[in-house]
C-alpha positions in Angstrom: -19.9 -12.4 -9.4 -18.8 -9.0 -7.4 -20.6 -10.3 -4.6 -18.7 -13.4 -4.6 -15.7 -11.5 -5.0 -16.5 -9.1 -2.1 -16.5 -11.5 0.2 -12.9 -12.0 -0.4 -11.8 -8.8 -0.8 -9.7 -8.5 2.1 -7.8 -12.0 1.0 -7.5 -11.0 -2.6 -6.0 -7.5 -1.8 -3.5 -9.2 0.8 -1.6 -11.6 -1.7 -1.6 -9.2 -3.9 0.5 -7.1 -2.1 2.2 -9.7 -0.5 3.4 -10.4 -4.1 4.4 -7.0 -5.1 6.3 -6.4 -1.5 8.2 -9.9 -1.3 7.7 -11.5 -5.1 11.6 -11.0 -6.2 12.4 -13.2 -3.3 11.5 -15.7 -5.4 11.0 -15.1 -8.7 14.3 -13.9 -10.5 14.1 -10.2 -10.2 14.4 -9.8 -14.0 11.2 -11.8 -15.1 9.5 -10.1 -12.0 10.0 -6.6 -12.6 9.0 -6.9 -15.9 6.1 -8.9 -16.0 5.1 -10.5 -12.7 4.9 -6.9 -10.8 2.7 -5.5 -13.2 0.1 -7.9 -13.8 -0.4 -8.2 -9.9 -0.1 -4.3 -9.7 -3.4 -4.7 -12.1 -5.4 -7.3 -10.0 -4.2 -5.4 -7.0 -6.3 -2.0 -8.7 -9.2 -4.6 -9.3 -9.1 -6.1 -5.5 -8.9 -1.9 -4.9 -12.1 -1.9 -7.1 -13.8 -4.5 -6.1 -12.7 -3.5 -2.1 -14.9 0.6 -2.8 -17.4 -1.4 -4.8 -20.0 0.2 -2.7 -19.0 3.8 -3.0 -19.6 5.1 -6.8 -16.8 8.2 -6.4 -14.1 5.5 -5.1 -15.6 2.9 -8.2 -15.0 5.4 -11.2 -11.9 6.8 -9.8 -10.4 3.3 -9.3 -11.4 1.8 -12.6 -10.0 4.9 -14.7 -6.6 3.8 -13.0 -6.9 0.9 -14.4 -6.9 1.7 -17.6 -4.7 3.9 -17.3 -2.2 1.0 -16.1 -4.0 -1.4 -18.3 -2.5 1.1 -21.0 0.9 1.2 -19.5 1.1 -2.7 -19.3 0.7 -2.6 -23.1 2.0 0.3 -24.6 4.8 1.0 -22.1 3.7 4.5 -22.1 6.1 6.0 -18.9 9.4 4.7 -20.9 8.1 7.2 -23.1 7.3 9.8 -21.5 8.1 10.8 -18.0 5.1 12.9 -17.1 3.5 9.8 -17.6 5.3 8.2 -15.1 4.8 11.2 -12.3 0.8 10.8 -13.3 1.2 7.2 -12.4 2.5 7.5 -9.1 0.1 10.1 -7.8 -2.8 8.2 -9.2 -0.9 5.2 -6.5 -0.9 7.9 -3.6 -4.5 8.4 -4.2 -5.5 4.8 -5.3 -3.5 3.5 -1.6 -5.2 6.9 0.5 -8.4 5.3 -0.8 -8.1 2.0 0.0 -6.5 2.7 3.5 -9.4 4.6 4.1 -12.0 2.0 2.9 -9.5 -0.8 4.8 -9.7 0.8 8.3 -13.3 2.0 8.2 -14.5 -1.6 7.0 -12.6 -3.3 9.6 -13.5 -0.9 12.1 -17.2 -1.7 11.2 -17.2 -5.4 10.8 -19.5 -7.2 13.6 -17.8 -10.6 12.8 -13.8 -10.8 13.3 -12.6 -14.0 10.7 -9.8 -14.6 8.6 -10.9 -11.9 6.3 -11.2 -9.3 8.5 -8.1 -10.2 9.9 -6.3 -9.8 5.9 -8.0 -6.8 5.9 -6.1 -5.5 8.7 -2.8 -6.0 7.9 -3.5 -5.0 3.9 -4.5 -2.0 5.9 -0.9 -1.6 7.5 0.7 -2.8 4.5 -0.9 0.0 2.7 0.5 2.8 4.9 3.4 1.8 4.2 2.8 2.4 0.5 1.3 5.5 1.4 4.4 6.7 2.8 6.7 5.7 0.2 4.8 8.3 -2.5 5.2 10.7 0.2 9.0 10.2 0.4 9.7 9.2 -3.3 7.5 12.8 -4.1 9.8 14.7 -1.5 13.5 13.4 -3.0 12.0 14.0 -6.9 11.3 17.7 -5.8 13.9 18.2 -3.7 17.1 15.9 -4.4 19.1 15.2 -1.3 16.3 15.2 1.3 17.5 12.0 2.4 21.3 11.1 3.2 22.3 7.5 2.5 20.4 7.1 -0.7 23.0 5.4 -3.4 21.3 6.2 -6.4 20.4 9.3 -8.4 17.1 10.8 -8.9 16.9 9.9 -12.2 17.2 6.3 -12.1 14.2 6.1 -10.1 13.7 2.4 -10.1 16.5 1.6 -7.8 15.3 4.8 -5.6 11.6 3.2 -5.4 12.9 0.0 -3.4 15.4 2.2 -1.3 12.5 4.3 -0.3 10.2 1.5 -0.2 12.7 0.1 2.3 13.2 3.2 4.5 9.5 3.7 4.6 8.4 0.4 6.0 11.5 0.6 8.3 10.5 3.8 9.6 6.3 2.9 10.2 7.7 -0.5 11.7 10.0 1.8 13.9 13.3 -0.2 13.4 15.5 3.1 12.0 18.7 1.3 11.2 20.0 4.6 10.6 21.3 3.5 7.1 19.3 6.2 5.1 18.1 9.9 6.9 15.7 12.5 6.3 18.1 15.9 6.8 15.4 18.6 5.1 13.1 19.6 7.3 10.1 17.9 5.1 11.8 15.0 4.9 12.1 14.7 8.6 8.0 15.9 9.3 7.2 13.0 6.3 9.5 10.4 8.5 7.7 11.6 11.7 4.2 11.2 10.0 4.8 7.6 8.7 6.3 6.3 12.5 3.0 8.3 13.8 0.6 6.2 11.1 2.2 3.0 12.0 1.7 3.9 15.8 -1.6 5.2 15.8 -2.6 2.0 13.7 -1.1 -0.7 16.2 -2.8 1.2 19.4 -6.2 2.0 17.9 -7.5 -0.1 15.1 -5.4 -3.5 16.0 -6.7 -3.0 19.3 -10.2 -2.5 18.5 -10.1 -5.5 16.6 -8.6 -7.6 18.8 -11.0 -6.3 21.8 -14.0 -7.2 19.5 -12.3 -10.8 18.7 -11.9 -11.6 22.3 -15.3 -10.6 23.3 -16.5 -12.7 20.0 -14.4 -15.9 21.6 -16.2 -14.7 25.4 -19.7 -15.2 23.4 -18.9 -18.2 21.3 -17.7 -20.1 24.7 -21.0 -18.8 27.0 -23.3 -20.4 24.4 -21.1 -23.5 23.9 
Protein backbone atom coordinates (compact mmCIF):
# COMPACT_ATOMS: atom_id res chain seq x y z
CA UNK A 1 0.00 0.00 0.00
CA UNK A 2 2.81 2.85 0.78
CA UNK A 3 4.47 1.71 -2.23
CA UNK A 4 1.49 2.28 -4.22
CA UNK A 5 1.14 5.46 -2.70
CA UNK A 6 4.75 6.52 -3.26
CA UNK A 7 4.51 6.39 -6.61
CA UNK A 8 2.16 9.23 -6.45
CA UNK A 9 3.50 11.17 -4.00
CA UNK A 10 4.37 14.00 -6.00
CA UNK A 11 0.52 14.09 -7.48
CA UNK A 12 -1.07 13.62 -4.12
CA UNK A 13 1.03 16.39 -2.36
CA UNK A 14 0.22 18.86 -5.44
CA UNK A 15 -3.66 18.89 -5.16
CA UNK A 16 -3.40 18.98 -1.95
CA UNK A 17 -1.98 22.20 -1.90
CA UNK A 18 -3.58 23.30 -4.73
CA UNK A 19 -6.68 22.91 -2.60
CA UNK A 20 -5.50 24.69 0.44
CA UNK A 21 -3.90 27.74 -1.79
CA UNK A 22 -7.00 28.18 -4.24
CA UNK A 23 -10.05 25.95 -2.52
CA UNK A 24 -12.22 29.28 -1.38
CA UNK A 25 -12.39 30.14 -4.94
CA UNK A 26 -14.74 27.80 -5.02
CA UNK A 27 -16.13 26.48 -2.15
CA UNK A 28 -17.87 29.28 0.03
CA UNK A 29 -15.22 30.50 2.21
CA UNK A 30 -17.32 29.66 5.35
CA UNK A 31 -17.70 25.75 4.78
CA UNK A 32 -13.97 25.84 3.59
CA UNK A 33 -12.21 27.35 6.43
CA UNK A 34 -13.91 25.36 8.70
CA UNK A 35 -13.88 22.06 7.37
CA UNK A 36 -12.57 21.66 3.86
CA UNK A 37 -8.99 23.39 4.76
CA UNK A 38 -8.37 21.15 7.52
CA UNK A 39 -9.11 17.81 6.34
CA UNK A 40 -6.76 18.52 3.27
CA UNK A 41 -4.23 20.24 5.68
CA UNK A 42 -4.35 16.46 7.26
CA UNK A 43 -3.93 14.43 3.88
CA UNK A 44 -1.44 17.12 2.94
CA UNK A 45 0.83 15.88 6.39
CA UNK A 46 0.14 12.21 5.16
CA UNK A 47 1.23 13.02 1.30
CA UNK A 48 4.34 14.83 3.66
CA UNK A 49 4.55 11.38 5.25
CA UNK A 50 4.22 9.23 2.83
CA UNK A 51 6.73 11.86 0.47
CA UNK A 52 10.04 11.18 3.67
CA UNK A 53 8.76 7.62 3.82
CA UNK A 54 12.23 6.56 3.27
CA UNK A 55 14.00 8.64 5.92
CA UNK A 56 12.96 7.33 9.68
CA UNK A 57 13.85 11.02 11.40
CA UNK A 58 11.58 12.85 8.71
CA UNK A 59 8.79 9.60 9.26
CA UNK A 60 8.36 10.09 13.12
CA UNK A 61 8.60 13.75 13.02
CA UNK A 62 5.92 14.00 10.40
CA UNK A 63 3.50 11.55 11.83
CA UNK A 64 3.64 13.12 15.45
CA UNK A 65 2.32 16.28 13.54
CA UNK A 66 -0.30 14.59 12.61
CA UNK A 67 -1.65 13.84 15.55
CA UNK A 68 -1.03 16.66 16.75
CA UNK A 69 -3.44 18.22 13.96
CA UNK A 70 -5.42 15.06 14.02
CA UNK A 71 -6.08 16.48 17.69
CA UNK A 72 -6.81 19.95 16.68
CA UNK A 73 -9.30 18.83 13.98
CA UNK A 74 -11.27 17.23 16.89
CA UNK A 75 -10.91 18.96 19.90
CA UNK A 76 -10.28 22.42 18.49
CA UNK A 77 -7.45 22.75 20.83
CA UNK A 78 -5.76 26.41 19.41
CA UNK A 79 -9.30 28.18 20.11
CA UNK A 80 -8.29 27.22 23.40
CA UNK A 81 -5.29 27.99 23.96
CA UNK A 82 -3.02 30.14 21.95
CA UNK A 83 0.36 28.51 22.62
CA UNK A 84 -1.22 25.89 20.97
CA UNK A 85 -1.68 27.72 18.08
CA UNK A 86 2.19 29.15 17.91
CA UNK A 87 3.20 25.23 18.40
CA UNK A 88 1.23 24.57 15.35
CA UNK A 89 2.64 26.89 13.10
CA UNK A 90 6.34 26.08 13.81
CA UNK A 91 5.57 22.45 13.51
CA UNK A 92 4.34 23.89 9.57
CA UNK A 93 7.75 25.77 9.16
CA UNK A 94 9.48 22.57 9.92
CA UNK A 95 6.95 20.08 8.38
CA UNK A 96 7.25 22.58 4.80
CA UNK A 97 11.51 22.98 5.43
CA UNK A 98 11.24 19.17 5.30
CA UNK A 99 9.36 18.49 2.60
CA UNK A 100 11.06 21.25 0.40
CA UNK A 101 14.05 19.56 1.15
CA UNK A 102 12.85 15.99 0.38
CA UNK A 103 10.97 17.80 -2.96
CA UNK A 104 14.20 19.30 -4.46
CA UNK A 105 16.61 16.50 -3.63
CA UNK A 106 14.05 13.80 -5.13
CA UNK A 107 13.59 15.69 -8.16
CA UNK A 108 17.01 16.54 -8.45
CA UNK A 109 17.71 12.66 -8.33
CA UNK A 110 15.07 11.25 -10.48
CA UNK A 111 16.57 9.51 -13.77
CA UNK A 112 13.03 9.58 -15.40
CA UNK A 113 11.34 13.18 -15.86
CA UNK A 114 7.12 12.30 -16.14
CA UNK A 115 4.16 13.80 -14.87
CA UNK A 116 5.15 13.09 -11.36
CA UNK A 117 8.31 14.50 -11.32
CA UNK A 118 7.01 17.34 -12.92
CA UNK A 119 4.11 17.74 -9.66
CA UNK A 120 6.90 17.30 -7.70
CA UNK A 121 8.51 20.35 -8.98
CA UNK A 122 6.10 22.85 -8.68
CA UNK A 123 4.81 21.30 -5.05
CA UNK A 124 8.44 22.12 -4.51
CA UNK A 125 7.92 25.90 -5.43
CA UNK A 126 4.62 25.96 -3.92
CA UNK A 127 6.26 24.97 -0.77
CA UNK A 128 8.67 27.91 -0.53
CA UNK A 129 6.15 29.86 -0.67
CA UNK A 130 4.75 28.38 2.49
CA UNK A 131 8.00 28.47 3.86
CA UNK A 132 8.11 32.04 3.61
CA UNK A 133 4.92 32.94 4.90
CA UNK A 134 5.94 31.27 8.61
CA UNK A 135 8.89 33.35 8.27
CA UNK A 136 6.87 36.55 7.78
CA UNK A 137 3.79 35.63 9.85
CA UNK A 138 6.72 34.77 12.84
CA UNK A 139 8.35 38.25 12.16
CA UNK A 140 4.88 40.56 12.46
CA UNK A 141 3.75 38.23 15.74
CA UNK A 142 7.13 39.26 17.41
CA UNK A 143 7.46 42.40 16.13
CA UNK A 144 3.99 44.16 15.14
CA UNK A 145 4.44 46.67 12.36
CA UNK A 146 7.26 45.01 10.36
CA UNK A 147 5.14 45.34 7.51
CA UNK A 148 3.26 48.58 6.26
CA UNK A 149 0.00 48.00 4.48
CA UNK A 150 -1.25 45.19 6.63
CA UNK A 151 -5.12 45.98 7.50
CA UNK A 152 -5.54 43.78 10.23
CA UNK A 153 -4.21 43.52 13.78
CA UNK A 154 -2.01 40.97 15.14
CA UNK A 155 -4.37 39.41 17.04
CA UNK A 156 -6.79 38.41 14.57
CA UNK A 157 -4.39 36.37 12.92
CA UNK A 158 -6.60 34.64 10.49
CA UNK A 159 -7.17 37.50 8.27
CA UNK A 160 -3.18 38.30 8.71
CA UNK A 161 -2.30 34.56 7.48
CA UNK A 162 -3.88 35.21 3.86
CA UNK A 163 -2.41 38.81 3.76
CA UNK A 164 0.96 37.31 4.40
CA UNK A 165 0.24 34.37 2.43
CA UNK A 166 -0.45 36.83 -0.30
CA UNK A 167 2.66 39.08 0.08
CA UNK A 168 4.79 36.08 0.30
CA UNK A 169 3.97 34.34 -2.92
CA UNK A 170 3.95 37.85 -4.54
CA UNK A 171 7.26 38.49 -3.35
CA UNK A 172 9.07 34.70 -4.42
CA UNK A 173 7.03 35.26 -7.80
CA UNK A 174 8.69 38.81 -7.94
CA UNK A 175 5.48 40.82 -8.83
CA UNK A 176 5.84 43.47 -5.64
CA UNK A 177 2.60 45.36 -6.19
CA UNK A 178 3.87 47.53 -3.53
CA UNK A 179 0.47 47.14 -1.64
CA UNK A 180 2.11 45.69 1.66
CA UNK A 181 6.14 46.57 2.68
CA UNK A 182 8.63 45.19 4.87
CA UNK A 183 10.06 48.57 6.73
CA UNK A 184 12.17 46.68 9.83
CA UNK A 185 15.20 45.71 8.83
CA UNK A 186 14.20 41.76 9.38
CA UNK A 187 11.31 42.15 7.58
CA UNK A 188 13.10 43.50 4.60
CA UNK A 189 16.29 40.58 4.90
CA UNK A 190 13.02 37.86 5.19
CA UNK A 191 11.48 39.63 1.81
CA UNK A 192 15.00 39.49 0.25
CA UNK A 193 15.40 35.74 1.24
CA UNK A 194 11.95 34.61 -0.19
CA UNK A 195 12.62 36.69 -3.93
CA UNK A 196 16.29 34.83 -3.51
CA UNK A 197 14.42 31.17 -2.90
CA UNK A 198 12.07 31.74 -5.77
CA UNK A 199 15.16 32.77 -8.04
CA UNK A 200 17.55 30.41 -7.20
CA UNK A 201 14.72 27.66 -7.64
CA UNK A 202 13.65 28.86 -11.41
CA UNK A 203 17.52 29.06 -12.48
CA UNK A 204 18.87 25.87 -10.84
CA UNK A 205 16.43 23.04 -10.16
CA UNK A 206 13.72 24.05 -13.07
CA UNK A 207 16.58 24.10 -15.28
CA UNK A 208 18.10 20.97 -14.34
CA UNK A 209 14.98 19.31 -14.90
CA UNK A 210 14.16 20.63 -17.91
CA UNK A 211 17.86 19.94 -19.28
CA UNK A 212 17.40 16.22 -18.15
CA UNK A 213 13.77 16.18 -19.96
CA UNK A 214 15.12 17.42 -23.22
CA UNK A 215 18.03 15.09 -23.31
CA UNK A 216 15.27 12.28 -22.22
CA UNK A 217 13.07 13.47 -25.45
CA UNK A 218 16.90 13.48 -27.60
CA UNK A 219 17.12 9.60 -26.37
CA UNK A 220 13.50 8.64 -26.82
CA UNK A 221 13.71 10.05 -30.62
CA UNK A 222 17.40 8.37 -31.57
CA UNK A 223 15.99 4.95 -30.67
CA UNK A 224 12.58 5.59 -32.36
Amino acid sequence: MLERLYSHRFSIFFISQIVILFGSLLIPSGVFESLILSIFFLINIVAGIVLVSKSKFFLWFFIGLLCILFLNFIFKLEEKKLLFRYIKMGGYFLFYGFVATQLIKQVWLAKIVDRNVIFGLISGYISLGLIGFFICLAIEISNPGSFEGLKVMVSNTDALTEQLMYFSYITLLTIGYGDILPVTTLAQKATILIGLMGQMYLVVITAIVVGKYINQSVVTNKKD
